[in-house]
C-alpha positions in Angstrom: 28.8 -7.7 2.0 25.7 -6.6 3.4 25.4 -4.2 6.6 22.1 -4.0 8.6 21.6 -0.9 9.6 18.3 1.1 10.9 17.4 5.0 11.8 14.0 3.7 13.8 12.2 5.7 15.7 13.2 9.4 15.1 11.0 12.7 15.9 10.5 14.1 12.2 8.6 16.9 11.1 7.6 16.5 7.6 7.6 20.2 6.0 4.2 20.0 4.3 2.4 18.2 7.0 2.9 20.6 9.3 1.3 23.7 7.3 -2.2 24.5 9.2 -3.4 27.6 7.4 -6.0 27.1 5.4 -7.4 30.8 4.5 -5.4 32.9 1.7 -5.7 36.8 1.8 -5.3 36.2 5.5 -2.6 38.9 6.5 -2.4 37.3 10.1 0.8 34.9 10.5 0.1 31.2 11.3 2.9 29.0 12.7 2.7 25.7 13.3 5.1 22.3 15.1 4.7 18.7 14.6 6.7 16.0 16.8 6.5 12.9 14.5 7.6 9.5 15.2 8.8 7.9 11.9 9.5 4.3 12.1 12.1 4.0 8.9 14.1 1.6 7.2 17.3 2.3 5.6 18.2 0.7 2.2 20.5 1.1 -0.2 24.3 0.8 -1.9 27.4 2.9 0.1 30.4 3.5 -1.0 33.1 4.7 0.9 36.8 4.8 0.1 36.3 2.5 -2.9 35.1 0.0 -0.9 31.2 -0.7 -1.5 28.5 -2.1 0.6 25.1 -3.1 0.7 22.8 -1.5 3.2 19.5 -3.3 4.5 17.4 -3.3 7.7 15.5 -6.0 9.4 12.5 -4.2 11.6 12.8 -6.4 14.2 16.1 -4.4 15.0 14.4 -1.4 15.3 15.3 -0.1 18.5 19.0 -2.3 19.2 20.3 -0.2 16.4 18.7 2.8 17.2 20.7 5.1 19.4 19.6 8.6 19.0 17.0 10.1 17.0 16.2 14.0 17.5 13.9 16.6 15.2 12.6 20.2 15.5 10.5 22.1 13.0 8.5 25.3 12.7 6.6 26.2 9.6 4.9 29.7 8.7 2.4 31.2 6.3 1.2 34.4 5.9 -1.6 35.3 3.0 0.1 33.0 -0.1 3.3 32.7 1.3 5.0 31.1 4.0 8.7 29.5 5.0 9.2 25.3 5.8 12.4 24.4 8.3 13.3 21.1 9.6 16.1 19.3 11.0 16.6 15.4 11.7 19.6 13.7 13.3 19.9 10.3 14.1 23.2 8.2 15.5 23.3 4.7 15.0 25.2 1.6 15.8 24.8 -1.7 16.2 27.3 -5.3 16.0 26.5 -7.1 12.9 28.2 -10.7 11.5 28.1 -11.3 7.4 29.3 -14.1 6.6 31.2 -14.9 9.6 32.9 -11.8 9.4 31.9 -9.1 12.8 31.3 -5.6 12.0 31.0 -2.5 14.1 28.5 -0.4 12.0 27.9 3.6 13.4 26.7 6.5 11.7 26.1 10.2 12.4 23.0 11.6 9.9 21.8 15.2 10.1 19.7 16.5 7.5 18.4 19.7 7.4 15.7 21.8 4.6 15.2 25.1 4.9 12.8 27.0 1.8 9.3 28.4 1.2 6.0 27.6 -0.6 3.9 29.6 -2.0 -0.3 29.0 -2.4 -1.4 29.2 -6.2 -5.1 28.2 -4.8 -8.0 26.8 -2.9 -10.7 25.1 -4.5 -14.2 23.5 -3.5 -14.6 20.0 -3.6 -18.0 19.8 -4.2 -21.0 22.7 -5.6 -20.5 24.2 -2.0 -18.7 27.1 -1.0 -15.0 25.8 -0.3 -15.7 27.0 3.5 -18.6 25.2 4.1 -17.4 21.7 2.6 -14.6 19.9 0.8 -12.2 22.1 -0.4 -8.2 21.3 -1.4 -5.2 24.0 -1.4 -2.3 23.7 -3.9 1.3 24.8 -2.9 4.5 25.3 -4.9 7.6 24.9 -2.6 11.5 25.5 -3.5 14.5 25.1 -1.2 17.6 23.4 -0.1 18.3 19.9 1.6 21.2 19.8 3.7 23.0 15.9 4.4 25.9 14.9 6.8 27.0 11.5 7.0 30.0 10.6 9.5 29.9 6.8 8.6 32.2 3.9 10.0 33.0 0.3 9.5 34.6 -1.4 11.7 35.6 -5.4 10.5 36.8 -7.1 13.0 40.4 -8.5 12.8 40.4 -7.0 9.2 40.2 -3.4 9.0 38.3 -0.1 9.4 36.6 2.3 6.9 35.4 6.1 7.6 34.8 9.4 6.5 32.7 12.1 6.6 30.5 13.7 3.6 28.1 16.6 3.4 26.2 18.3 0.6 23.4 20.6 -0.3 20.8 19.6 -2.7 18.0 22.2 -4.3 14.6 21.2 -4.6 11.2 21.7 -5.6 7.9 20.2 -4.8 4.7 20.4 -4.9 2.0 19.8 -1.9 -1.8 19.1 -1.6 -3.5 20.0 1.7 -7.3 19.0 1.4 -9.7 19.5 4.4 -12.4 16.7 3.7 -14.3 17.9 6.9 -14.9 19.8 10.1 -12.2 16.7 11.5 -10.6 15.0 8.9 -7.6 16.1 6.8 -5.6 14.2 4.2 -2.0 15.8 2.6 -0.2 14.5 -0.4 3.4 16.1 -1.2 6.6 15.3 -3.4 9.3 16.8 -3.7 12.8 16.3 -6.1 15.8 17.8 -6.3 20.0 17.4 -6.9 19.8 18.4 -10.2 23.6 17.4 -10.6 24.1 20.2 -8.3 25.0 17.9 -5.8 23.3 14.3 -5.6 22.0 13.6 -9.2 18.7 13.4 -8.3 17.2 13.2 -4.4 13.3 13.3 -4.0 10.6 12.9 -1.4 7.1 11.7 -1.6 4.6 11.1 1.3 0.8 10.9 2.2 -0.3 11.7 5.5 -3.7 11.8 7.2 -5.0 14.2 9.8 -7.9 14.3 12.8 -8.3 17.8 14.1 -9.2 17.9 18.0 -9.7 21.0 20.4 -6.8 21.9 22.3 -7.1 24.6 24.5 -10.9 25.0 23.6 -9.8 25.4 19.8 -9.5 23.4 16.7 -5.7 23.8 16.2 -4.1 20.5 17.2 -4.7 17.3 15.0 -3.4 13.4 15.0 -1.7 12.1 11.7 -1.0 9.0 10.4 0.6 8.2 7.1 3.8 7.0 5.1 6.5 8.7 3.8 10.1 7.9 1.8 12.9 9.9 1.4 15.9 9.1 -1.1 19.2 10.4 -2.0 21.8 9.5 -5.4 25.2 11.0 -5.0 28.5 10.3 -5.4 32.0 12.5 -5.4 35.4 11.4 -6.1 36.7 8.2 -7.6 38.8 5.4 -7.0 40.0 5.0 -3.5 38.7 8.7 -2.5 35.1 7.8 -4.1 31.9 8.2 -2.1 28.0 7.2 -2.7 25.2 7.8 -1.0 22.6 5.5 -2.8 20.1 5.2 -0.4 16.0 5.3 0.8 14.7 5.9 3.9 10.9 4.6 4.1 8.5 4.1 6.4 5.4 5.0 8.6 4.3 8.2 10.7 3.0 8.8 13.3 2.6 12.4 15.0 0.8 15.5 16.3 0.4 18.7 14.6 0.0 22.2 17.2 -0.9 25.2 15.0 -1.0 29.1 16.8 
């Protein structure tokens, strides 16, 4: 059976995208939000109660499947160190027929990160000083990734499956911030995690581009544009008690970073 689902448009705040401090041994805080729109598609295997499904998304169903999508963020550095937080949530619900059969598909996700980085360095690009061209920053980051999934299908003249599942996931990553120009930024970042802990393995990898603009007569707001993909492998219990979450979420950004 195969259930077409999508998250669509949801405000996201990627945790290393949002990072706008650039000078280490500064002892002044630097905070930073980012309102993203992340246009994602949800794919994967489900199990729940024994019963298995396949989940897929056609983009053309974007926004009749999307109900709710909600994210805040704030992100911190101070001289090497800083803290990342973010939380997404996202209902979702839509009438789909397989194979002649009607189903009611709805599901509550919430996921939550809370951790840190911490800078090892910032290098020059070019034979320049790093300030006056190219230069790229390295970060280490370690936290936690919090899931809930409230998650129901309803067959039509057949029956109904739900439950609820949460878990917390640790995870590690690392992030590269590089400031190509007075304008132009570009971020790579990956993170994974689970670690048996919880999911056996969940990681995140994205790429992100950034246009810095004056705001306020200052440099501290930028555009960005990029990709990013976000996956999860876990499972608990067996037989008719067994769930899995065997799933990706992929798909473009768009959003607006406001440091202070």
């Amino acid at each position: 059976m195969v259930v077409r689902m999508t998250i669509g448009l949801v405000l996201l705040f990627g945790p290393s995208t949002v990072w706008a401090g650039d000078a280490i041994g500064d002892t002044e805080w630097t905070y930073a939000v980012a309102p993203y729109a992340w246009f994602v598609s949800l794919e994967g295997d489900v199990t729940m109660k024994g019963r298995t499904s396949d989940i897929d998304m056609d983009f053309s169903d974007i926004w009749d499947e999307m109900n709710i999508g909600a994210m805040i963020a704030f992100e911190a550095g101070n001289d090497r160190w800083g803290i990342l937080s973010n939380v997404i949530y996202a209902n979702l619900g839509q009438d789909t027929n397989t194979k002649g059969i009607k189903i009611e598909p709805s599901m509550d996700l919430i996921v939550m990160s809370l951790g840190g980085f911490y800078r090892f360095g910032n290098w020059a690009l070019t034979d320049g000083p790093a300030r006056g061209g190219p230069s790229v920053s390295i970060d280490g980051t370690a936290g936690g990734r919090y899931t809930y999934l409230d998650l129901e299908l309803d067959f039509k003249g057949f029956s109904k499956v739900s439950g609820d599942q949460d878990w917390l996931d640790p995870v590690v990553g690392l992030r590269a911030l590089f400031d190509l120009s007075e304008r132009w930024t570009l971020s790579l970042e990956g993170s994974i995690g689970g670690f048996g802990v919880a999911s056996d393995v969940t990681w995140h990898a994205g790429g992100l581009v950034g246009f810095r603009f004056d705001l306020f007569g200052e440099k501290d707001a930028k555009f960005i544009g990029g990709y990013r993909a976000l996956s999860w492998d876990y499972e608990d219990g067996s037989g008719v008690n067994q769930f899995e979450w065997d799933v990706t979420l992929h798909g473009p950004i768009l959003g607006l970073v406001v440091a202070f």
